[in-house]
C-alpha positions, -999 to 999 in steps of 0.1 A, spaced: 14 480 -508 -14 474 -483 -51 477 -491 -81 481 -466 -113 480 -466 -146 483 -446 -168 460 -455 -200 444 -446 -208 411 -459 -246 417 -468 -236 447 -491 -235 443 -530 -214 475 -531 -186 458 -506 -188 424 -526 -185 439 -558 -152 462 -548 -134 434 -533 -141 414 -564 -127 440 -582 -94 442 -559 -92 404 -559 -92 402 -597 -65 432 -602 -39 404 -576 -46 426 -542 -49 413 -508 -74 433 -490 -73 439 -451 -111 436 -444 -127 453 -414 -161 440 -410 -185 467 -394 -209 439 -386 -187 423 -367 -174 451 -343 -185 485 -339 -153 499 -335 -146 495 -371 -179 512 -380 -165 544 -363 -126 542 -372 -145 539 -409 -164 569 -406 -134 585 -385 -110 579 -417 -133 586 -442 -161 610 -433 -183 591 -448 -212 569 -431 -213 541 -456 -196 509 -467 -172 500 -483 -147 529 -478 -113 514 -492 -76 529 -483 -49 521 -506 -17 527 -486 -32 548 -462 -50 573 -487 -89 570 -486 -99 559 -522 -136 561 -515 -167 533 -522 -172 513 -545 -182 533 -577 -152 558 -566 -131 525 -570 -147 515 -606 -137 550 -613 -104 550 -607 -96 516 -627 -120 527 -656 -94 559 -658 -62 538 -659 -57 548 -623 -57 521 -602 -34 495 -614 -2 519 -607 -16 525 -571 -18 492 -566 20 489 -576 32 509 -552 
């Protein structure tokens, strides 16, 4: 199982996904945008979107943060994170 995410260290939204991640047992890959640009545009490249955090769960694009929340607040996530 791998997990990703683009983060940026002074975003709430990025801090409160990974804690999320962290407390369901996953080890997160983190790309910091702040840290080099390239990341910013593989991010926006893999996602379409322009924001952060934009998490991938064995390669497929899971979304932000409250896309995230969603997903465990369904039952969702846990068997993802099984795989």
């Amino acid at each position: 199982m791998s997990v990703e995410m683009y983060y940026l260290p002074s975003c709430p939204y990025c801090k409160r996904a990974l804690d999320l991640l962290k407390k369901k047992g996953a080890e997160v890959k983190i790309y910091d945008v702040n840290q080099d640009s390239q990341y910013w545009e593989e991010s926006k490249k893999r996602s379409g979107r322009d924001t952060v955090p934009q998490i991938f769960i064995n390669d497929q694009h899971i979304g932000g943060c409250d896309d995230l929340h969603a997903l465990d607040a369904k039952g969702d996530l846990d068997p993802l994170l099984q795989k």
